[in-house]
One Martini backbone bead per residue (centre of mass of N, CA, C, O) as a GRO file, in nm:
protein
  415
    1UNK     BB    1   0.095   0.038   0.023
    2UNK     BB    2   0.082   0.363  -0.015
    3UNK     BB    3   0.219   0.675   0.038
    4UNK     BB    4   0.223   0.969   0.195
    5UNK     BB    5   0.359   1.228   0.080
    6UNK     BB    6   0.515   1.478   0.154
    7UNK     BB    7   0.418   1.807   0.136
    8UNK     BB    8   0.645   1.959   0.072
    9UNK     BB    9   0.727   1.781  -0.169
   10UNK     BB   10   0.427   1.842  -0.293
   11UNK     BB   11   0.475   2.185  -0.264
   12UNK     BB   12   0.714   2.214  -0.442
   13UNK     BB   13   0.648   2.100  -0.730
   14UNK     BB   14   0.404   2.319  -0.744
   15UNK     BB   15   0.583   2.510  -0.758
   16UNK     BB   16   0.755   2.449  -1.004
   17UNK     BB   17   0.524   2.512  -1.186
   18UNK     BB   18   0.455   2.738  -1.156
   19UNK     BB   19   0.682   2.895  -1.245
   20UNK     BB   20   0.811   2.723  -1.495
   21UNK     BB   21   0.472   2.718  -1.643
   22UNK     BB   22   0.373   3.012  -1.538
   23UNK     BB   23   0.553   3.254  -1.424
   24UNK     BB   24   0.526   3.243  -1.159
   25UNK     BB   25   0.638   3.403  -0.804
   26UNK     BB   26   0.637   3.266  -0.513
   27UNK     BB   27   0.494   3.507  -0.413
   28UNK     BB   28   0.208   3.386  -0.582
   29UNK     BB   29   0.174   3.194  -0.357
   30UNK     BB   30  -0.109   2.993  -0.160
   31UNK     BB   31  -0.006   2.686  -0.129
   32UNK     BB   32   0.161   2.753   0.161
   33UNK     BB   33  -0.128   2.829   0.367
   34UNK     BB   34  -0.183   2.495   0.428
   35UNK     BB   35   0.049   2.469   0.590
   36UNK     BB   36   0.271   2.405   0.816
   37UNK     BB   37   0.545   2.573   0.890
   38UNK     BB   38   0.746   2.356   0.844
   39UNK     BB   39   0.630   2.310   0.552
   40UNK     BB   40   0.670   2.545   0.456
   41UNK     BB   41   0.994   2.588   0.511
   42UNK     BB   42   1.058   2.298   0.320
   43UNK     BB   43   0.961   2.403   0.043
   44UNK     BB   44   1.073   2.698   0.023
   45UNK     BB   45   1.348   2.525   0.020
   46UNK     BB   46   1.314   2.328  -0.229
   47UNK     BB   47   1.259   2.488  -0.440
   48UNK     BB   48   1.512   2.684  -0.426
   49UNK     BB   49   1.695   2.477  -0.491
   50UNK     BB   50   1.611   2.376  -0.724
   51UNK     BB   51   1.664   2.608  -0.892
   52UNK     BB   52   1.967   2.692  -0.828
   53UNK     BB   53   1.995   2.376  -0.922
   54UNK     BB   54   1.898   2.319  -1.249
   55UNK     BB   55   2.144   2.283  -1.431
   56UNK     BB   56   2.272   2.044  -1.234
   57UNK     BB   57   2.070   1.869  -1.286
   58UNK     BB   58   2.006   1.856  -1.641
   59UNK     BB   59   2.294   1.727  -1.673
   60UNK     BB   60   2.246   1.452  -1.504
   61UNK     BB   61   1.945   1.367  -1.644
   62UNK     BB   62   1.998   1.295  -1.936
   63UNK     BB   63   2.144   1.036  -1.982
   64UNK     BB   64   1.848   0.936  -1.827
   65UNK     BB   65   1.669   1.038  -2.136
   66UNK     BB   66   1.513   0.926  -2.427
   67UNK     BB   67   1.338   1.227  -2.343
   68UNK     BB   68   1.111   1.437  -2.301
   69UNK     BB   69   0.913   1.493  -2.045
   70UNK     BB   70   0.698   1.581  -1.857
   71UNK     BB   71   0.685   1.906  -1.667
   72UNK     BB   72   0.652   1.755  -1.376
   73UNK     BB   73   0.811   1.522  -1.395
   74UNK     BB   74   1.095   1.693  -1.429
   75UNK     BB   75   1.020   1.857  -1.131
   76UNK     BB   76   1.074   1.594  -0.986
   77UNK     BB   77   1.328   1.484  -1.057
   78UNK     BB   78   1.485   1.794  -0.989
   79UNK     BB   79   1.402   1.766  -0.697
   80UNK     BB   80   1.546   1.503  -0.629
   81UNK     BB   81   1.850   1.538  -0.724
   82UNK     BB   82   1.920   1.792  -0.512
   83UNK     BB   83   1.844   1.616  -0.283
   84UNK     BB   84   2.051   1.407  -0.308
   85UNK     BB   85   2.311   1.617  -0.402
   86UNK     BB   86   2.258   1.717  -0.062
   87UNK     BB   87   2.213   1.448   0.112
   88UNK     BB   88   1.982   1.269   0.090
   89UNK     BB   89   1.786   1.059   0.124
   90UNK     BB   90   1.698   0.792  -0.057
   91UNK     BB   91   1.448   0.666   0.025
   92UNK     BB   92   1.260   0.938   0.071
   93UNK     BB   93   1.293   1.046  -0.203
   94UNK     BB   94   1.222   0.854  -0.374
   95UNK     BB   95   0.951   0.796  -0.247
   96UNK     BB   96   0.783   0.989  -0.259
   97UNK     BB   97   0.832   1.087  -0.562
   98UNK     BB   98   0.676   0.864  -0.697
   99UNK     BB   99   0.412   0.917  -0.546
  100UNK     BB  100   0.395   1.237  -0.690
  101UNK     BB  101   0.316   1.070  -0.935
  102UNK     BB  102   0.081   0.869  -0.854
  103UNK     BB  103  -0.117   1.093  -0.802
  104UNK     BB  104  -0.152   1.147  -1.078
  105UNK     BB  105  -0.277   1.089  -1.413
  106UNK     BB  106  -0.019   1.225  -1.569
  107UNK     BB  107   0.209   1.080  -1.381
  108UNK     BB  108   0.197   0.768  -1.320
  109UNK     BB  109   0.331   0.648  -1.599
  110UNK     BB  110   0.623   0.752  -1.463
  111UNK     BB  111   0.722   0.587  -1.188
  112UNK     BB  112   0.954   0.420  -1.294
  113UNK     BB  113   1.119   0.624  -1.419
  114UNK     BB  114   1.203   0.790  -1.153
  115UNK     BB  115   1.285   0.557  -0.989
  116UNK     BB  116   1.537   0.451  -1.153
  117UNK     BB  117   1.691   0.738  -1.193
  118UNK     BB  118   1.742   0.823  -0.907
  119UNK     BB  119   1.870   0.609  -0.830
  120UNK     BB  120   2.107   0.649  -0.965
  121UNK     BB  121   2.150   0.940  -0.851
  122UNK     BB  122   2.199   0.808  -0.566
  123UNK     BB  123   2.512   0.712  -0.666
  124UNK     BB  124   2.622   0.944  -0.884
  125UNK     BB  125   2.562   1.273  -0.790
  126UNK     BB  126   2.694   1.349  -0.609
  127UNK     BB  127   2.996   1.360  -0.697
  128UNK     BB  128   2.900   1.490  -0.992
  129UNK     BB  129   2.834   1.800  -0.849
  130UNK     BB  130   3.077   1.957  -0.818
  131UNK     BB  131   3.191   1.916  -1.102
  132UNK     BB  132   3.003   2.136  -1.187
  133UNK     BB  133   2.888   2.456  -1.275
  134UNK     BB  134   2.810   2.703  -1.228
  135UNK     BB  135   2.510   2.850  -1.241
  136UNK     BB  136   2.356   3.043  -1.487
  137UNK     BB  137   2.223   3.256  -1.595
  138UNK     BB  138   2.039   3.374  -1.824
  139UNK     BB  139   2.084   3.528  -2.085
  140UNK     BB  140   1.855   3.771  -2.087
  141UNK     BB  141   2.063   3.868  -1.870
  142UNK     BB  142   2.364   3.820  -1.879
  143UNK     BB  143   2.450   4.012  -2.134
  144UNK     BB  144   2.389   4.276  -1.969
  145UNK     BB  145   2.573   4.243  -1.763
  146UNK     BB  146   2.853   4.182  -1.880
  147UNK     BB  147   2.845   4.447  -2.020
  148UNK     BB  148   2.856   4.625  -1.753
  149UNK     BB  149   3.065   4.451  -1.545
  150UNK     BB  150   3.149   4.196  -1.688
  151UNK     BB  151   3.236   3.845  -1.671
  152UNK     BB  152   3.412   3.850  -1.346
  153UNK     BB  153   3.155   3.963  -1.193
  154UNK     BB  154   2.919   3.784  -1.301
  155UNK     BB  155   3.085   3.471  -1.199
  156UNK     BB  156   3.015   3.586  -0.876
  157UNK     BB  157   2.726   3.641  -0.858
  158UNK     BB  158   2.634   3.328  -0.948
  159UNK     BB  159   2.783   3.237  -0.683
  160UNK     BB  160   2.619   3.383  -0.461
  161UNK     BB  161   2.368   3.264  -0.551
  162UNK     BB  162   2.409   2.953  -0.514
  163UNK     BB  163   2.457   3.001  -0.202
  164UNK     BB  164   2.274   3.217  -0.143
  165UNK     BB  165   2.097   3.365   0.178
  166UNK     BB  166   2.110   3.497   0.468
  167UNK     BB  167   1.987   3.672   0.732
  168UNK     BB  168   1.844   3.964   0.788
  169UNK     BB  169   1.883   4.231   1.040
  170UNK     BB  170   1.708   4.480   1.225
  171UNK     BB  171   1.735   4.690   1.443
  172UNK     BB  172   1.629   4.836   1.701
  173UNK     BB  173   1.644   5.043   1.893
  174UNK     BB  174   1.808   4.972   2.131
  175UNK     BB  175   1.848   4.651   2.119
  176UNK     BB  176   1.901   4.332   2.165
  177UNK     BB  177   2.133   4.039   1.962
  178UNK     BB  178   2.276   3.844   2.121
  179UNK     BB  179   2.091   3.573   2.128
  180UNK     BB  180   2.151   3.512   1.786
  181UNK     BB  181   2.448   3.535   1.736
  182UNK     BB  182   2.548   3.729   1.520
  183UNK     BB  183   2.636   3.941   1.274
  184UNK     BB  184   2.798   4.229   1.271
  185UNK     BB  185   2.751   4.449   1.063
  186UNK     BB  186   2.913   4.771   0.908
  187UNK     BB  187   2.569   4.855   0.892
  188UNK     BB  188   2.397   4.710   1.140
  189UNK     BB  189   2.337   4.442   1.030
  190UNK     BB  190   2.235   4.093   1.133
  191UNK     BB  191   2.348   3.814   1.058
  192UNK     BB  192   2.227   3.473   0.977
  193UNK     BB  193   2.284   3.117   1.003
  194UNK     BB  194   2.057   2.900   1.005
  195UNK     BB  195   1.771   2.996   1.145
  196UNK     BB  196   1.483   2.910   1.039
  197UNK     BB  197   1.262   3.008   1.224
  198UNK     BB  198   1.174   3.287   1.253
  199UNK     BB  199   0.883   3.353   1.477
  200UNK     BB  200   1.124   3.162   1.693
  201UNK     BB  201   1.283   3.369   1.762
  202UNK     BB  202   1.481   3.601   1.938
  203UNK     BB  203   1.244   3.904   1.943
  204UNK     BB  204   1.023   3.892   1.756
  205UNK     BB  205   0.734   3.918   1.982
  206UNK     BB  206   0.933   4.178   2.090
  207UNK     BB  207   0.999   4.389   1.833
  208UNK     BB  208   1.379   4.411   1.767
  209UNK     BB  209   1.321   4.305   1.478
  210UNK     BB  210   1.381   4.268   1.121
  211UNK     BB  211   1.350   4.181   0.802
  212UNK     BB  212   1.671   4.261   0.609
  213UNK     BB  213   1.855   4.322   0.373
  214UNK     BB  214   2.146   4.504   0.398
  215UNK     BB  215   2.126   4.673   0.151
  216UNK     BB  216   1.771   4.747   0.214
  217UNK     BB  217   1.898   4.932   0.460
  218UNK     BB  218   2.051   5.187   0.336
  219UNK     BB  219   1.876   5.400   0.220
  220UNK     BB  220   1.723   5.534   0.502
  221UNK     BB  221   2.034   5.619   0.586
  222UNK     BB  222   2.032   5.835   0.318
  223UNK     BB  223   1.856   6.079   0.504
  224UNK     BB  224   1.911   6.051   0.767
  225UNK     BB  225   1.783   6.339   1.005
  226UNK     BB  226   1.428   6.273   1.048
  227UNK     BB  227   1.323   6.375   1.289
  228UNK     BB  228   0.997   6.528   1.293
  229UNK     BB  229   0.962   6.439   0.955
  230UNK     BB  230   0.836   6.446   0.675
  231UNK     BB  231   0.763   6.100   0.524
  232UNK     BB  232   0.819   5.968   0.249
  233UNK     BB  233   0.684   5.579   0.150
  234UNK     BB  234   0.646   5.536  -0.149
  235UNK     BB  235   0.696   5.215  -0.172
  236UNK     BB  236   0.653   5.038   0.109
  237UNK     BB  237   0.652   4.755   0.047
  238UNK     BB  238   0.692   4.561   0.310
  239UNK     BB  239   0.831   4.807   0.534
  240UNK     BB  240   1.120   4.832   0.648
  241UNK     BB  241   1.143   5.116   0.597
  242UNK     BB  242   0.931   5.239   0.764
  243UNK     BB  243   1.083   5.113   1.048
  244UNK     BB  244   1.317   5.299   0.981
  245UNK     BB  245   1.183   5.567   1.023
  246UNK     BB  246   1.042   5.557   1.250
  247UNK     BB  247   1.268   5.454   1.445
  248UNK     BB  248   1.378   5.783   1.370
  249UNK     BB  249   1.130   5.981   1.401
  250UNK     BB  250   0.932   5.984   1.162
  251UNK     BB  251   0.694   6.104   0.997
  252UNK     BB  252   0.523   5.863   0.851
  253UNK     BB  253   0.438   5.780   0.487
  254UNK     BB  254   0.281   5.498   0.403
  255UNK     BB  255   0.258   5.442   0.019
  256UNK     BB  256   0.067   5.204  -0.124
  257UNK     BB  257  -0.141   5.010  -0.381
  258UNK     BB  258  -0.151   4.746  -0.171
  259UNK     BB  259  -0.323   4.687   0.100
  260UNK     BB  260  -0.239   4.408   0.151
  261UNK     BB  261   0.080   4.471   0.201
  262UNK     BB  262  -0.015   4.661   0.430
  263UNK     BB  263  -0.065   4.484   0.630
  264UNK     BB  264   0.209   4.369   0.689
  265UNK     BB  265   0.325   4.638   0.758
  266UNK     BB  266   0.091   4.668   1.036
  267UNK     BB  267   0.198   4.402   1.171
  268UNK     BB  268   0.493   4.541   1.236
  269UNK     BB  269   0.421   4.760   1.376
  270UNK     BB  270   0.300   4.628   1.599
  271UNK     BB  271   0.512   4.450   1.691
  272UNK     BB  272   0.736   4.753   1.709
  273UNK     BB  273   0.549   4.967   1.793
  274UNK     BB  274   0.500   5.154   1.547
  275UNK     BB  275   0.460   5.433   1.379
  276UNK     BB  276   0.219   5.485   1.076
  277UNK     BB  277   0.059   5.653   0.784
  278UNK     BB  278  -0.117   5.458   0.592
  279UNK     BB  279  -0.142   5.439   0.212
  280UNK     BB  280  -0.349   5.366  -0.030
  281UNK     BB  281  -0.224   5.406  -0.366
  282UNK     BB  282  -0.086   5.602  -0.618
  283UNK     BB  283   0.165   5.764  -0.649
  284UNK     BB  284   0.075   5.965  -0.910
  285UNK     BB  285  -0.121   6.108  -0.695
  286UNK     BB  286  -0.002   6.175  -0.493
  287UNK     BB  287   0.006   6.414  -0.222
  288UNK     BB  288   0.217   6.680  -0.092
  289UNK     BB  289   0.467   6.752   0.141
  290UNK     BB  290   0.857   6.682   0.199
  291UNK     BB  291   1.173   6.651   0.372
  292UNK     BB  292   1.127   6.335   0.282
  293UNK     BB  293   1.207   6.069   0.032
  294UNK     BB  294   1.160   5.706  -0.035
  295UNK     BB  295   1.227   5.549  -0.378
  296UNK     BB  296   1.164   5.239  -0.395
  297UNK     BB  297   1.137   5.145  -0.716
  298UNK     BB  298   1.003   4.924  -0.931
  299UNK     BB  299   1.177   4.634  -1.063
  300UNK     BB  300   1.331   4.367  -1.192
  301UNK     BB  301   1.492   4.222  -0.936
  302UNK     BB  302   1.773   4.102  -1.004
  303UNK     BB  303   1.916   4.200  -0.716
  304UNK     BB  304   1.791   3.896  -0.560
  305UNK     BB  305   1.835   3.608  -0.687
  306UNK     BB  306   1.982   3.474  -0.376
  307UNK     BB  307   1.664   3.465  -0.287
  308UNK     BB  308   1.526   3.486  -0.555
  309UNK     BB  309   1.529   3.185  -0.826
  310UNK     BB  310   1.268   3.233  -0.967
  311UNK     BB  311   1.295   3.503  -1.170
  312UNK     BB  312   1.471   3.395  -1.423
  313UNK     BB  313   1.162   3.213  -1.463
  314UNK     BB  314   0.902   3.417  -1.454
  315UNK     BB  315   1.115   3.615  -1.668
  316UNK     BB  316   1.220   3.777  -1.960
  317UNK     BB  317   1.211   4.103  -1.962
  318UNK     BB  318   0.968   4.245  -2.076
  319UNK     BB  319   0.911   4.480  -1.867
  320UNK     BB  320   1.119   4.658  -1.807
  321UNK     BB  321   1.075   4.907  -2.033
  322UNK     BB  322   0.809   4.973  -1.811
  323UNK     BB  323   0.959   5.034  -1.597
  324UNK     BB  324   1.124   5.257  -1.666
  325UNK     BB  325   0.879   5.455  -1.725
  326UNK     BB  326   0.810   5.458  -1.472
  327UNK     BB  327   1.043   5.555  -1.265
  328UNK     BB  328   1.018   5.851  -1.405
  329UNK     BB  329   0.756   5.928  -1.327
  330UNK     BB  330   0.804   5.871  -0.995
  331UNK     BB  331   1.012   6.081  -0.984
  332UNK     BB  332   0.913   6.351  -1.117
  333UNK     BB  333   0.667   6.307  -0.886
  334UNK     BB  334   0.870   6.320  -0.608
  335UNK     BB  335   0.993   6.623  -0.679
  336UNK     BB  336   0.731   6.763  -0.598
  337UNK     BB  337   0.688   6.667  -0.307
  338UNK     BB  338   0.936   6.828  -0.251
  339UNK     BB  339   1.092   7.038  -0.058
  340UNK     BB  340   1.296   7.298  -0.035
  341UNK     BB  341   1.606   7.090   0.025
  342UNK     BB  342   1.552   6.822   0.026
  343UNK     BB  343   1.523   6.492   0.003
  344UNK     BB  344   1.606   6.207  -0.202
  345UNK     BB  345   1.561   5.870  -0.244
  346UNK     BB  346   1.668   5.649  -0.484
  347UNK     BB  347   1.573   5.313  -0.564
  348UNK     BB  348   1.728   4.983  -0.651
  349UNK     BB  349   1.681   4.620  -0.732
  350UNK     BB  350   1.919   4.630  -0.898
  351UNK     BB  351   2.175   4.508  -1.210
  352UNK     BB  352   2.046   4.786  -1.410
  353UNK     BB  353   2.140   5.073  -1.514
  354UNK     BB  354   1.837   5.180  -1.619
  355UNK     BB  355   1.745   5.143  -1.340
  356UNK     BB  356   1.973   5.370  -1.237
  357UNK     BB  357   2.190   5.521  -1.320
  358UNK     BB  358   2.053   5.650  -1.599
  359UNK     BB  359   1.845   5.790  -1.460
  360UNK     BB  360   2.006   5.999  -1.301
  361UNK     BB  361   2.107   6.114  -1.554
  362UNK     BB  362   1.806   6.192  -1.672
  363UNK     BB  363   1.743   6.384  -1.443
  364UNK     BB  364   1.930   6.588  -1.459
  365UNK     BB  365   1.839   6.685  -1.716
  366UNK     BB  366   1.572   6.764  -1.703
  367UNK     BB  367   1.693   6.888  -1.405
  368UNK     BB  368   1.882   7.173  -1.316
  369UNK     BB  369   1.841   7.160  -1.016
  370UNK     BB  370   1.950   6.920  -0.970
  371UNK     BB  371   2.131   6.689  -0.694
  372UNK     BB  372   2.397   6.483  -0.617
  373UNK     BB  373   2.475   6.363  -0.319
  374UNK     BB  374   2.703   6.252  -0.167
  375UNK     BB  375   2.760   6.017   0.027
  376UNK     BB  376   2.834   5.966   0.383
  377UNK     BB  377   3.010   5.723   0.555
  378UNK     BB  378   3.186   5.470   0.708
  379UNK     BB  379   3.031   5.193   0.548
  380UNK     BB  380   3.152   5.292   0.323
  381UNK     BB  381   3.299   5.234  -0.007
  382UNK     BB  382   3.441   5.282  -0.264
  383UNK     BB  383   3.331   5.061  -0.490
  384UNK     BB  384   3.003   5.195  -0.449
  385UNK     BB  385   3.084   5.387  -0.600
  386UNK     BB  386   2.899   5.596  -0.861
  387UNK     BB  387   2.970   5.863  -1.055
  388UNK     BB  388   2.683   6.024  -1.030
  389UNK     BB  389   2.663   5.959  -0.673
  390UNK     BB  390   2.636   5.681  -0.596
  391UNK     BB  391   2.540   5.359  -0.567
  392UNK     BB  392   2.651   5.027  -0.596
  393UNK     BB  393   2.561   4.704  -0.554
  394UNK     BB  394   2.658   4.393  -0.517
  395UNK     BB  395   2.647   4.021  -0.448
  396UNK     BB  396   2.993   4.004  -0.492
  397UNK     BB  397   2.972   4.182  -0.214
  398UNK     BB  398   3.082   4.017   0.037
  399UNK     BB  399   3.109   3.697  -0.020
  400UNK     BB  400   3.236   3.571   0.244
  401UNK     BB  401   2.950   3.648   0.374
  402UNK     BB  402   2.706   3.660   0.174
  403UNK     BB  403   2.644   3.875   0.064
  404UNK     BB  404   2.400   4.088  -0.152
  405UNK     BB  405   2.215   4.284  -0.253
  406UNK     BB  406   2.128   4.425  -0.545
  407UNK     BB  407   2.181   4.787  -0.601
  408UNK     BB  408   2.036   5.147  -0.607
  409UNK     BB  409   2.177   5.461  -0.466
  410UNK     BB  410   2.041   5.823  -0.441
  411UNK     BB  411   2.100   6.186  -0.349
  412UNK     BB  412   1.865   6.451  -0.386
  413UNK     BB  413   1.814   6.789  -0.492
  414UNK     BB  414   1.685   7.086  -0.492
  415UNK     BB  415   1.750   7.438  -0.541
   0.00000   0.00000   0.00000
């Protein structure tokens, strides 16, 4: 009699359905809502190495396939491949994988094929698996980045691409971060390795810090001292910035177009006792005056996919050029609600220089009276400073330390 295979690996499966075969990524699935906990975050790490191992999977898998299976079947063997050379047990893995084979109607007759398939790379997987090249970006991001940076700073990317992202903590002032045992980062955040379940840390209930990419959380400190100022943050879901506005002492205005996303904001803001006024509305209508912005713009997230490598997999740049046109219009419409000699900060999570640098040059054309304060603080690097006076981060800096978000970020003044 078969049995129930595990939830986790049954619901990694159907996200990878969802990225590779939908184009959706991870973050628009309500898949993990209906798991415990534990499967839930057992799911989302399943997944996430399943993709960015995804390349030396197919690559094992290919000698003992003589055709392309159905694409659920495929992403059952990647799936169990991944899961098998990075050390999983082969009775565990291989009976699942069979079994979520098993429950389907389009893939029961896949079985045996599974079965044999894994067996094998069951004895030979884990060995080929570190002799293959660490998994390349997709072409069609891969060659504009190229561009930019050339290719060995391309090729140190998708190195720490491929290892992964530690959990990165903001702490709330004055918190006390020592029971996480955590680095204290040279800009102020905490790293953790194998952090666990978020929810169960130390600090977590008594709302000491929140989750926030080392990077993700420099923009807001390049507004300097905002207490007692009216700030807007314009778009603000998930949030980090606008608790680090808030804990900075700043009347903050988190403006986000998303309600649902909004709930989350205010879900944080509750939990570390801050306080923010929430508005759902379109960026490009919102009225107001303000002493300091900060504008982290839609972007391709480029600059994420070592924490989210379903990106390079649920779009291919398609809206890109689409992006670019918000950006500049959302741009345009910030420098209006600015006060003269306010602060502005630009920031995009990509590393797509038309997304960052190029924005950033075209607002100088257009308006003649903009000035771009190259920023100072201790914990900037020179290698950071990007020509036209802002910051440029890439994911293979920090890399012994387990790398950064890809960022863009300038601080801009009208006269």
């Amino acid at each position: 009699m078969s049995k129930a295979p595990s939830p986790a690996r049954l619901a990694a499966v159907d996200l990878l359905d969802q990225v590779l075969g939908q184009g959706r990524p991870l973050s628009e699935s309500e898949r993990l809502e209906v798991l415990a906990p534990s499967d839930r975050a057992a799911a989302q790490r399943l997944a996430t190495e399943t993709l960015r191992g995804m390349e030396r999977a197919d690559r094992l898998l290919k000698p003992h396939l003589r055709k392309a299976p159905a694409p659920r079947v495929m992403n059952i063997l990647r799936l169990g491949a991944v899961e098998l050379c990075l050390g999983g047990t082969a009775h565990g893995v291989v009976s699942d994988c069979v079994e979520i084979a098993a429950a389907g109607k389009r893939t029961q007759g896949a079985r045996g094929l599974v079965n044999a398939v894994l067996r094998k790379l069951a004895d030979e997987g884990p060995a080929a698996w570190g002799k293959l090249r660490i998994p390349r970006l997709p072409k069609w991001l891969r060659d504009p980045l190229v561009e930019a940076w050339g290719p060995q700073a391309v090729a140190n990317m998708e190195r720490v691409h491929f290892e992964g992202a530690p959990l990165d903590l903001t702490p709330k002032p004055g918190a006390d971060l020592s029971a996480l045992g955590g680095e204290l980062l040279p800009t102020g955040s905490v790293r953790l390795r194998d952090a666990g379940q978020v929810s169960a840390l130390p600090g977590f209930s008594e709302g000491d810090w929140w989750v926030q990419d080392a990077a993700a959380a420099l923009p807001a400190k390049l507004l300097g001292d905002v207490a007692g100022q009216p700030v807007l943050d314009m778009c603000a879901a998930p949030g980090g910035k606008t608790l680090q506005l808030a804990a900075a002492g700043a009347k903050v205005t988190a403006l986000d177009l998303s309600e649902a996303r909004l709930k989350r904001v205010q879900e944080n803001l509750d939990r570390t006792g801050l306080t923010a006024t929430l508005v759902a509305g379109d960026a490009l209508e919102h009225e107001g005056q303000y002493d300091a912005i900060l504008l982290d713009a839609p972007c391709s997230a480029t600059g994420t996919i070592r924490r989210h490598p379903d990106l390079p997999h649920a779009h291919e740049g398609e809206r890109i050029s689409e992006l670019i046109g918000l950006q500049e219009a959302m741009l345009d419409h910030a420098l209006r609600l600015l006060k003269p000699g306010g602060r502005l900060v630009y920031a995009t999570c990509s590393l797509i220089p038309d997304e960052g640098e190029c924005q950033v040059d075209e607002a100088l054309a257009r308006h003649p009276d903009l000035q771009v304060i190259p920023p100072e603080a201790p914990w900037i690097e020179d290698r950071w400073r990007s020509e036209e006076g802002g910051l440029r981060l890439r994911p293979d800096y920090w890399a012994s330390r387990g790398g950064m978000d890809g960022f863009f970020m300038a601080v801009l003044t009208r006269g």
